[in-house]
C-alpha positions in Angstrom: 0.0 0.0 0.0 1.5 3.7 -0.3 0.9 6.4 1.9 1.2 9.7 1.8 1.9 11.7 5.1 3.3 14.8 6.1 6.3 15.3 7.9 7.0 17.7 10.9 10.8 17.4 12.0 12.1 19.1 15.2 9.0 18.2 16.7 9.4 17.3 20.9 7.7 14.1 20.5 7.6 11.3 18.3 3.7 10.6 17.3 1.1 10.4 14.4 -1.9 12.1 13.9 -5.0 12.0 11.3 -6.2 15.0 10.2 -10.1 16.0 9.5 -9.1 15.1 5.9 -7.6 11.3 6.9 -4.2 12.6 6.0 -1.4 10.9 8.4 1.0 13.7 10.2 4.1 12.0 11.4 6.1 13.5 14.4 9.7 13.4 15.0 12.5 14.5 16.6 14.7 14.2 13.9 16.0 17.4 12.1 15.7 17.4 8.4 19.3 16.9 8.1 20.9 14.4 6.0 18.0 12.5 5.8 17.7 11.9 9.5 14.1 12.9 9.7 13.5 10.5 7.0 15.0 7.2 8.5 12.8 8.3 12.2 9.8 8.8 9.8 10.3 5.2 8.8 10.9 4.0 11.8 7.6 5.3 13.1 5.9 4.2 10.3 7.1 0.5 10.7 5.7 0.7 14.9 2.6 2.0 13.3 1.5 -0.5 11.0 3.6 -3.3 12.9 5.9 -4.6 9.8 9.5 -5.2 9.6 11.7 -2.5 8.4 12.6 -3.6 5.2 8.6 -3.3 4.5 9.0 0.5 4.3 9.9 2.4 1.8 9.9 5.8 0.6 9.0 6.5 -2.7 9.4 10.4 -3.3 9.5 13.9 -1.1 13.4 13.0 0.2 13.7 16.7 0.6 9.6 17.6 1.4 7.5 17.6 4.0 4.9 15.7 1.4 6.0 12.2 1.2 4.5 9.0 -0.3 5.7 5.3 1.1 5.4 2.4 0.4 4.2 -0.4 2.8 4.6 -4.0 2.4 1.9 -5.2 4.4 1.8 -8.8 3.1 5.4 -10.5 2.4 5.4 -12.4 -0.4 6.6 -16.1 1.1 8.8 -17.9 -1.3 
């Protein structure tokens, strides 16, 4: 499934949060430096939808706060 969400860096606590429009506001603590914000998002995002890490993936917005990943939510077993 991909998701698109919107990122606020620098923020005290790590959390996410709907909006009235059903669009997902991550949380972090990370600055948007060197893509440290980016590798917290994904970390958030794989406690909230409970998959591993390699499930998540981001897709585009490296350098936005408007981001669309991708989440493996069914492994394909081989």
């Amino acid at each position: 499934m991909r998701v698109n969400i919107i990122v606020h860096p620098n923020s005290k606590k790590r959390r996410i949060a709907k909006d009235i429009l059903g669009q997902l506001n991550v949380y972090v603590s990370a600055p948007p430096v060197e893509g440290k914000a980016n590798k917290e998002v994904a970390e958030v995002l794989t406690e909230y939808f409970n998959v591993k890490k390699s499930a998540v993936r981001l897709i585009s917005g490296h350098k936005s706060k408007l981001k669309l990943f991708e989440i493996e939510t069914n492994p394909s077993t081989q």
